[in-house]
N, C-alpha and C positions, 0 to 999 in steps of 0.2 A: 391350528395350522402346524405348531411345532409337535404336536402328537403326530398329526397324521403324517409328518416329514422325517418323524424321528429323529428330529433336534429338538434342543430346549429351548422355552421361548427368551433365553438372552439373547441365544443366536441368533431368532428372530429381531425381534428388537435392535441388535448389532447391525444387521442385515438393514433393516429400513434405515436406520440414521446413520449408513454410510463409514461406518467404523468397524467393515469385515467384509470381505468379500468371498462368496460363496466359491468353495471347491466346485469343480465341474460337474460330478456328478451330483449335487446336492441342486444344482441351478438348472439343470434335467429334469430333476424328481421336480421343482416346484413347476417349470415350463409343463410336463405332463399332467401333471393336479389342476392345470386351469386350460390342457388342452390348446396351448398356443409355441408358439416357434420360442424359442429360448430368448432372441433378438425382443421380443414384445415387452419380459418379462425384466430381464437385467440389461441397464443401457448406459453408458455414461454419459454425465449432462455436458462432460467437455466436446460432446458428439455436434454441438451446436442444435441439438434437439429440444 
């Protein structure tokens, strides 16, 4: 995932355990890699979701 995003996988890593949030266009690049609306992909859980 971080090859094909062209980040390292810290940032990955960063990214899942909530200690970085992703610049916009990096949370684009991931929303189009899986083909879903950006909303599906990054959410916050203070959303009551």
């Amino acid at each position: 995932m971080a090859k094909i995003l062209g980040i390292t996988r810290q940032t990955v890593i960063s990214i899942e355990n909530n200690h970085f949030d992703p610049r916009l266009s990096l949370a684009f690049r991931v929303a189009e890699h899986f083909d879903v609306p950006v909303d599906e992909v990054f959410y916050s859980a203070d959303d009551g979701e």
